[in-house]
Backbone atoms as SQL, in Angstrom:
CREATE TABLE atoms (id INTEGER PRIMARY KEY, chain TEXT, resi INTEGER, resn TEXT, atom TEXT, x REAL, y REAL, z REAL);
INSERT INTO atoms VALUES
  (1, 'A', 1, 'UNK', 'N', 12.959, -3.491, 40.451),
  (2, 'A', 1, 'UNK', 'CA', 12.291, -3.087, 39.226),
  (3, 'A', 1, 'UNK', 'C', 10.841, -3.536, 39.310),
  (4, 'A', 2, 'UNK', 'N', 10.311, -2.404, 39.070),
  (5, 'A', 2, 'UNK', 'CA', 8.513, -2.952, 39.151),
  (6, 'A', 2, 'UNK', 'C', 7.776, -3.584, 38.139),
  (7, 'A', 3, 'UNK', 'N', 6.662, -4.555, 37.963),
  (8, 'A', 3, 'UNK', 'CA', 6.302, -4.703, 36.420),
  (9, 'A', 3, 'UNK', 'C', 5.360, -3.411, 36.026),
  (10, 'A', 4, 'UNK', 'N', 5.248, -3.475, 34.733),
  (11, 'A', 4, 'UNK', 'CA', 4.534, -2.812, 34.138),
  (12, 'A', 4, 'UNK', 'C', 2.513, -3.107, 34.671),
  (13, 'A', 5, 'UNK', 'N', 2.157, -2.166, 34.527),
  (14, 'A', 5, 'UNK', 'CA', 0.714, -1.958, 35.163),
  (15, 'A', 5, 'UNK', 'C', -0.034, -1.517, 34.009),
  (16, 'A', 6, 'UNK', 'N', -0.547, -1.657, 33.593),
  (17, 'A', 6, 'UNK', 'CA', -2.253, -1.059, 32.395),
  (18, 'A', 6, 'UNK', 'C', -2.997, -0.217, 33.164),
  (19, 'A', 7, 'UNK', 'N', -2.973, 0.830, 32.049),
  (20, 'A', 7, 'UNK', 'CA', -3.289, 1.818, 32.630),
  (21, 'A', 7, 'UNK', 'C', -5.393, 1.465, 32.845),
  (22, 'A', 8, 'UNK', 'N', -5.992, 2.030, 33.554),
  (23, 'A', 8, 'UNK', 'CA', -7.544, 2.170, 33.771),
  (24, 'A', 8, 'UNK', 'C', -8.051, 3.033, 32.489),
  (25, 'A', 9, 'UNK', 'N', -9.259, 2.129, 31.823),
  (26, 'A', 9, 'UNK', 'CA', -9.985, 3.658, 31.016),
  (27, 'A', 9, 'UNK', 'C', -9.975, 5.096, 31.671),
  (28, 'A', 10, 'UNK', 'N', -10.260, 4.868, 33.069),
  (29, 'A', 10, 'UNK', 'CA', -9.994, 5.853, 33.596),
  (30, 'A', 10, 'UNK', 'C', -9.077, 7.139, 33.449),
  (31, 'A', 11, 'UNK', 'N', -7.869, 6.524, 33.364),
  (32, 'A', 11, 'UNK', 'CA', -6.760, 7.048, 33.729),
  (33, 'A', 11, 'UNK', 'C', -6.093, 7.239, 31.819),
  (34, 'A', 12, 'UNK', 'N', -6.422, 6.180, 30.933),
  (35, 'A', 12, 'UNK', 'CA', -6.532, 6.439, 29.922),
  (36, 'A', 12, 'UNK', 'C', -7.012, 7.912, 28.784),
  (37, 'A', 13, 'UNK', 'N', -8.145, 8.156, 29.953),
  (38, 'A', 13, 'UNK', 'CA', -8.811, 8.995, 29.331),
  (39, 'A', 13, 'UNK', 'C', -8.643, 10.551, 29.964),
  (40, 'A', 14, 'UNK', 'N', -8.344, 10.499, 31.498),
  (41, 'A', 14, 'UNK', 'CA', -7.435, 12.045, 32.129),
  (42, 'A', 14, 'UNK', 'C', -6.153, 11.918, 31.310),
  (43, 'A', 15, 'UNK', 'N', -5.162, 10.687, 30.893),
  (44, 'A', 15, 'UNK', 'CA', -3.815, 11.009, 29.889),
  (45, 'A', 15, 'UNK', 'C', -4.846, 11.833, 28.253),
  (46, 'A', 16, 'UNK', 'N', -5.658, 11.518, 28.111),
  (47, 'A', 16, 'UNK', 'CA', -5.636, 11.767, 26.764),
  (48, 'A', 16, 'UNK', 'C', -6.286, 13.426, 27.092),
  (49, 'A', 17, 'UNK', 'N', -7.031, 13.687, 27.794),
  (50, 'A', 17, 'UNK', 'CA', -7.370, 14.897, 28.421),
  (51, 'A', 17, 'UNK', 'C', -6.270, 15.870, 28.453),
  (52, 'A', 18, 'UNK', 'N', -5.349, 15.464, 29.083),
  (53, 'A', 18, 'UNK', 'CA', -4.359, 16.207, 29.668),
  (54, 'A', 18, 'UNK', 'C', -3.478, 16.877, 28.352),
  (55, 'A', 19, 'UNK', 'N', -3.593, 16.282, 26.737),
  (56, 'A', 19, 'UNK', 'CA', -2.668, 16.419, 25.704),
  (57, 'A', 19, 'UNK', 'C', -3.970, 17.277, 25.058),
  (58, 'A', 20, 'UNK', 'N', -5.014, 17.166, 25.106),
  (59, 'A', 20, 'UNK', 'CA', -6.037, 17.631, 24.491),
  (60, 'A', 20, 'UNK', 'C', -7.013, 16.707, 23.232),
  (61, 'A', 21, 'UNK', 'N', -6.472, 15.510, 23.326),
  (62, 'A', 21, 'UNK', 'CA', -7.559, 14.390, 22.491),
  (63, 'A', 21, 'UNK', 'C', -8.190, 13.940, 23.656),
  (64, 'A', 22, 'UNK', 'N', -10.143, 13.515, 22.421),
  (65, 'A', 22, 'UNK', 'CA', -11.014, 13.206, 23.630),
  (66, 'A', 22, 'UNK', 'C', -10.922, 11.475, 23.106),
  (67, 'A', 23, 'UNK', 'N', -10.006, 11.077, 22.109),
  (68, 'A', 23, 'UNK', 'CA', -9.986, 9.521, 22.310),
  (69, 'A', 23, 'UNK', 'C', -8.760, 9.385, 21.383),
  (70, 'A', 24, 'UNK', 'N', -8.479, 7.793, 21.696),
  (71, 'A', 24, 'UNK', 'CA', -6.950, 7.553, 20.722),
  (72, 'A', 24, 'UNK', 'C', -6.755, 7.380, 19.133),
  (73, 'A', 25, 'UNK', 'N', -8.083, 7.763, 18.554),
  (74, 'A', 25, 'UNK', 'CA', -8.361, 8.032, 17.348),
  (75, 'A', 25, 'UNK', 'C', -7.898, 9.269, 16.892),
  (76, 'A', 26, 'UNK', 'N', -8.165, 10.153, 17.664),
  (77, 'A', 26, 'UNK', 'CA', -8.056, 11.401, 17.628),
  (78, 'A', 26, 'UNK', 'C', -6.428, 11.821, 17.377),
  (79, 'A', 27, 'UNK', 'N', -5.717, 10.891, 18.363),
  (80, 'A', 27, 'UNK', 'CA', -4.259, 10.816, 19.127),
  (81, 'A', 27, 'UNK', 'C', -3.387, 10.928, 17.426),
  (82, 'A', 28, 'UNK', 'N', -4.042, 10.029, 17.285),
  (83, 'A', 28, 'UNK', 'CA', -2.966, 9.086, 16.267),
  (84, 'A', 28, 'UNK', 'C', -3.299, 9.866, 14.404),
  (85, 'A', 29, 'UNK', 'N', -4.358, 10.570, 14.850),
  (86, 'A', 29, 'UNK', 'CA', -4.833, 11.060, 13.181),
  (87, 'A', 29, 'UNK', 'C', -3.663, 11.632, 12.820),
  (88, 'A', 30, 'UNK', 'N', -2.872, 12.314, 12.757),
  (89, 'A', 30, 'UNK', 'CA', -1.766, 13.177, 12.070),
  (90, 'A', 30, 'UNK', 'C', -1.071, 11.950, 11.502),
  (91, 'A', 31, 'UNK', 'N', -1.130, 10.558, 11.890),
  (92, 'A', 31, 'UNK', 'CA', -0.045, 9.690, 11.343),
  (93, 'A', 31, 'UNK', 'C', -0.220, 9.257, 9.995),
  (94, 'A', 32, 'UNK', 'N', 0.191, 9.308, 9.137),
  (95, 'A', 32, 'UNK', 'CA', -0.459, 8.889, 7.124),
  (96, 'A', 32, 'UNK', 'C', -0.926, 7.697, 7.485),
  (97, 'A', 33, 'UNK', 'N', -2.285, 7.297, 6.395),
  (98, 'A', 33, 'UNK', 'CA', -2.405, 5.796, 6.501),
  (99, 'A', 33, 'UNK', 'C', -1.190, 5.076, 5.965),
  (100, 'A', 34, 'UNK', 'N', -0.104, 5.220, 4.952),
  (101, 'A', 34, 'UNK', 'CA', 0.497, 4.361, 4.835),
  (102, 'A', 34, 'UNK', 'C', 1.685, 4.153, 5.806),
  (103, 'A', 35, 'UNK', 'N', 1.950, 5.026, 6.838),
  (104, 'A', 35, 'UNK', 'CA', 2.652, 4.721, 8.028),
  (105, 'A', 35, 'UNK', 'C', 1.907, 3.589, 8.796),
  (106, 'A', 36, 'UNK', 'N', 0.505, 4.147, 9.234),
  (107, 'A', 36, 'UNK', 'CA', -0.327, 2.938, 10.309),
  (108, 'A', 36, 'UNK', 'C', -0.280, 1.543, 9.956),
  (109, 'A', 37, 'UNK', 'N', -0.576, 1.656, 8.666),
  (110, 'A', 37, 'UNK', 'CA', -1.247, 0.681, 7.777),
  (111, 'A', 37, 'UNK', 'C', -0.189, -0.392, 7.484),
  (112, 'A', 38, 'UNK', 'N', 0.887, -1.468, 7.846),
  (113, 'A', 38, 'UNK', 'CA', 1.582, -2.373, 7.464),
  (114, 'A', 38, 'UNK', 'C', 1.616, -3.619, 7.461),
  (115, 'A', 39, 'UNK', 'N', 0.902, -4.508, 6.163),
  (116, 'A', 39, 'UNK', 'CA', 0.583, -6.020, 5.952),
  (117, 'A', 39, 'UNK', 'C', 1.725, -7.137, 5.904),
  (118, 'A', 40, 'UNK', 'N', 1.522, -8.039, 6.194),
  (119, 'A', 40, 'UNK', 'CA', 2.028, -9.222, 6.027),
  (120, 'A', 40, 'UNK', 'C', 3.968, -8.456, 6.845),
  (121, 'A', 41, 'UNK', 'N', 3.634, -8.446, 7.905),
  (122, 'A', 41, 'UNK', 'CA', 5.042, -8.471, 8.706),
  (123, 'A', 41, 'UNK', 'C', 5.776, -9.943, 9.119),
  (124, 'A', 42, 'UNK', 'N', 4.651, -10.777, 9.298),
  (125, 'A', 42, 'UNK', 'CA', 5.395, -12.340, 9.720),
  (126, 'A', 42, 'UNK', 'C', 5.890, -12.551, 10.744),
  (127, 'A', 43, 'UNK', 'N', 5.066, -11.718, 11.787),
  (128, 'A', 43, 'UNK', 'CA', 5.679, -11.883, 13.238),
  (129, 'A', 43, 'UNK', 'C', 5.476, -12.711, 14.123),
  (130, 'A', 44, 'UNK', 'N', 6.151, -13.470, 14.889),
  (131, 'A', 44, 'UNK', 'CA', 5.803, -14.625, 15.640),
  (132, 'A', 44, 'UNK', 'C', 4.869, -14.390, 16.511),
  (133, 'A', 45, 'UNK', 'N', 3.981, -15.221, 17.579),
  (134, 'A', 45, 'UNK', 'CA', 3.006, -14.820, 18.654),
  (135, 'A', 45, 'UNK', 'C', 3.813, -13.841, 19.359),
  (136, 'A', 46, 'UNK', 'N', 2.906, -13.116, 19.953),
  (137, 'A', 46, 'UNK', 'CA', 3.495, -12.704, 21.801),
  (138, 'A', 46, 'UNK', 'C', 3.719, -13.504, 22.587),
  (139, 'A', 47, 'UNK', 'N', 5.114, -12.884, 23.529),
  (140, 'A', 47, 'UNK', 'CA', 5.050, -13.657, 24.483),
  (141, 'A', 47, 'UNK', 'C', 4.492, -12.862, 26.030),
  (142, 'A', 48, 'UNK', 'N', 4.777, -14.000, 26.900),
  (143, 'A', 48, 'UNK', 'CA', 4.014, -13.054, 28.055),
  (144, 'A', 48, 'UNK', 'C', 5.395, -12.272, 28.610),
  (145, 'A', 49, 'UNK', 'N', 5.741, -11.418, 29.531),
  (146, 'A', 49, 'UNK', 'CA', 6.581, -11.261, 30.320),
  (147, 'A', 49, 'UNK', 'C', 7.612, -12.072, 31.069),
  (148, 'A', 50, 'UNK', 'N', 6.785, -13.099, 31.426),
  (149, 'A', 50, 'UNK', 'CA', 7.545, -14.055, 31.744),
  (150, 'A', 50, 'UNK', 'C', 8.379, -15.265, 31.172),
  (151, 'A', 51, 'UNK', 'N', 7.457, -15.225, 30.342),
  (152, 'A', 51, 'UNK', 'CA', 8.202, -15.687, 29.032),
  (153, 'A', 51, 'UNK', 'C', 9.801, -15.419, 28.842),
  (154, 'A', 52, 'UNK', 'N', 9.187, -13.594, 28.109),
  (155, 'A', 52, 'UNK', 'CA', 10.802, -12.829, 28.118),
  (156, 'A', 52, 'UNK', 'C', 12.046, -13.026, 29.281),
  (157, 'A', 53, 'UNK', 'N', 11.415, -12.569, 30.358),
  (158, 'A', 53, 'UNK', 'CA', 12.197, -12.767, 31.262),
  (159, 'A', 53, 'UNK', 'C', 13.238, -13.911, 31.299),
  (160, 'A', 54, 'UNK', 'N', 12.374, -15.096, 30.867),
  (161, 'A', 54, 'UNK', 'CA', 13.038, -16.839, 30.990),
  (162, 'A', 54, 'UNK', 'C', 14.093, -16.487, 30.117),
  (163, 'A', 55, 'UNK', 'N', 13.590, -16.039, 28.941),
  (164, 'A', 55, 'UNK', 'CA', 14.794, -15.983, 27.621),
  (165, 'A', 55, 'UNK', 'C', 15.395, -14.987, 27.937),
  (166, 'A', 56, 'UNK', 'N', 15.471, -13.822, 27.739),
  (167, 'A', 56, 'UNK', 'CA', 16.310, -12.730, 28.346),
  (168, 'A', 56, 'UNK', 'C', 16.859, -11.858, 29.518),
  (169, 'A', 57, 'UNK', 'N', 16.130, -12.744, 30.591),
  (170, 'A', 57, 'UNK', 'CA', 16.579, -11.881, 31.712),
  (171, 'A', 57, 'UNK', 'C', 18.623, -12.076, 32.437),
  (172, 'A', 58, 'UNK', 'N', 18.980, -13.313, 31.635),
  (173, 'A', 58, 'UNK', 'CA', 20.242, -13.635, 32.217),
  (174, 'A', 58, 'UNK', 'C', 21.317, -13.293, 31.601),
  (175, 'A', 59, 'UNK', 'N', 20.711, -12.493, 30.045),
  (176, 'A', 59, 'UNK', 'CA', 21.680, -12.284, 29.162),
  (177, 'A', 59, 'UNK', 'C', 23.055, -11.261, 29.965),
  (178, 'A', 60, 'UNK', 'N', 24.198, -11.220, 29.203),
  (179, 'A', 60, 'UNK', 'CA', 25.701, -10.165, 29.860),
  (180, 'A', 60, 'UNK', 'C', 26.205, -9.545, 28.559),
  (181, 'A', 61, 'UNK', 'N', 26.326, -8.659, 28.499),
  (182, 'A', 61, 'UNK', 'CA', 27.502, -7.970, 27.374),
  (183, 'A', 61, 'UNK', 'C', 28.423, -7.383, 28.385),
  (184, 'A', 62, 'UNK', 'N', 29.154, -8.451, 28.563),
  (185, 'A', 62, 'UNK', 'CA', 30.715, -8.364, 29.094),
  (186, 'A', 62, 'UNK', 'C', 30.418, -8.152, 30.535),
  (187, 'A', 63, 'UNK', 'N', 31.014, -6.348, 30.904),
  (188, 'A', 63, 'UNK', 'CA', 30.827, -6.146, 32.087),
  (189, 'A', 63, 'UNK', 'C', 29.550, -5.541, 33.160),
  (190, 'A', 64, 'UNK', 'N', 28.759, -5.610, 31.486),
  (191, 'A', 64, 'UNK', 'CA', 27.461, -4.826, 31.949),
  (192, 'A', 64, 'UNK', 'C', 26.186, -5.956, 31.612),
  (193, 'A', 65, 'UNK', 'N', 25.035, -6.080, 32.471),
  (194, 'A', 65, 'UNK', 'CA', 24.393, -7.371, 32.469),
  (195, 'A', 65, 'UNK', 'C', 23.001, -6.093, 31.454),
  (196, 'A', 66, 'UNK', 'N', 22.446, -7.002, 30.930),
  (197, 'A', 66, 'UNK', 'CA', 20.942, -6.254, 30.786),
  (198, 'A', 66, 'UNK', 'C', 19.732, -6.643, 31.981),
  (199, 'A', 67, 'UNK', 'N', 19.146, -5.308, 31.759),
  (200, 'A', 67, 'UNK', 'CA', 17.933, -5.343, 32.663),
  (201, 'A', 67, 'UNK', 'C', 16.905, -4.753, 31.634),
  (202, 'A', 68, 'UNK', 'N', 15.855, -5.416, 31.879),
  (203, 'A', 68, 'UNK', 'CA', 14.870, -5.524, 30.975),
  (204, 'A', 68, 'UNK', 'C', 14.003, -4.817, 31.955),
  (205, 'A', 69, 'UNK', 'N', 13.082, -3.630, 31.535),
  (206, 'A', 69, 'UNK', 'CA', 11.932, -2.944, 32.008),
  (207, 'A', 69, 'UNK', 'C', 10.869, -2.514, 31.476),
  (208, 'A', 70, 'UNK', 'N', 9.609, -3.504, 32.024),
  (209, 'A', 70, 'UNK', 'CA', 8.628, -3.606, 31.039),
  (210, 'A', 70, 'UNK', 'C', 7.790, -2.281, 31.062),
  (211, 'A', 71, 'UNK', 'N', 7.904, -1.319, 31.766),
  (212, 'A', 71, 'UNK', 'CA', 7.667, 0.245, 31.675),
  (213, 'A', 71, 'UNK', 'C', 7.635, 0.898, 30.345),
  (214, 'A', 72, 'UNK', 'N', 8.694, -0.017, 29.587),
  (215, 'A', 72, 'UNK', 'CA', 9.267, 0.997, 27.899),
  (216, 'A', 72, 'UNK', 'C', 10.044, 1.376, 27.646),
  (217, 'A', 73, 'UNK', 'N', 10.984, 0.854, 28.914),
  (218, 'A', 73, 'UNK', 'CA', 12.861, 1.207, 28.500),
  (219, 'A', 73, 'UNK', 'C', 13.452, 0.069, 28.746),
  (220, 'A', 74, 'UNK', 'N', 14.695, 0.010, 28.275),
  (221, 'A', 74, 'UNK', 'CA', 16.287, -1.016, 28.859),
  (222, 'A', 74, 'UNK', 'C', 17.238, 0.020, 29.269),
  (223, 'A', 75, 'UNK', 'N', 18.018, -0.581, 30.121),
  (224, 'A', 75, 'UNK', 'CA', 19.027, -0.339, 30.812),
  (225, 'A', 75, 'UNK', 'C', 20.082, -0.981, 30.945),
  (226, 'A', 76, 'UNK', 'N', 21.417, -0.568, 31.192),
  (227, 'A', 76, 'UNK', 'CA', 22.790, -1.688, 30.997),
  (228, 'A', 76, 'UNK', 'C', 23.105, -1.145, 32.039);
């Protein structure tokens, strides 16, 4: 499993090309402000990857282990 990579402005900006926005302002306008817009959630810091990994990489539900993929999916 590979880690996750950040994408380049570069490469940021041929993805946003390719959908037809010329920036991520643009991307995201159709969304209501009161969707974007959400105060006081109470969320703890970030952690790093490795972090996660420490805490969740050993977890099992039964016969199937989790695998964690920092790409933007899970898998069992």
């Amino acid at each position: 499993m590979g880690s996750y990579i950040a994408s380049t402005k570069q490469e940021q900006q041929e993805m946003l090309k390719t959908i037809g926005c010329n920036n991520f302002e643009e991307l995201f306008s159709q969304i209501p402000v009161k969707v974007k817009k959400i105060d006081n959630l109470n969320l703890p810091e970030g952690m790093s990857e490795l972090e996660i990994r420490r805490i969740y990489g050993n977890y099992g539900f039964g016969k199937y282990s989790l695998s964690i993929d920092f790409s933007g999916s899970w898998s069992i």
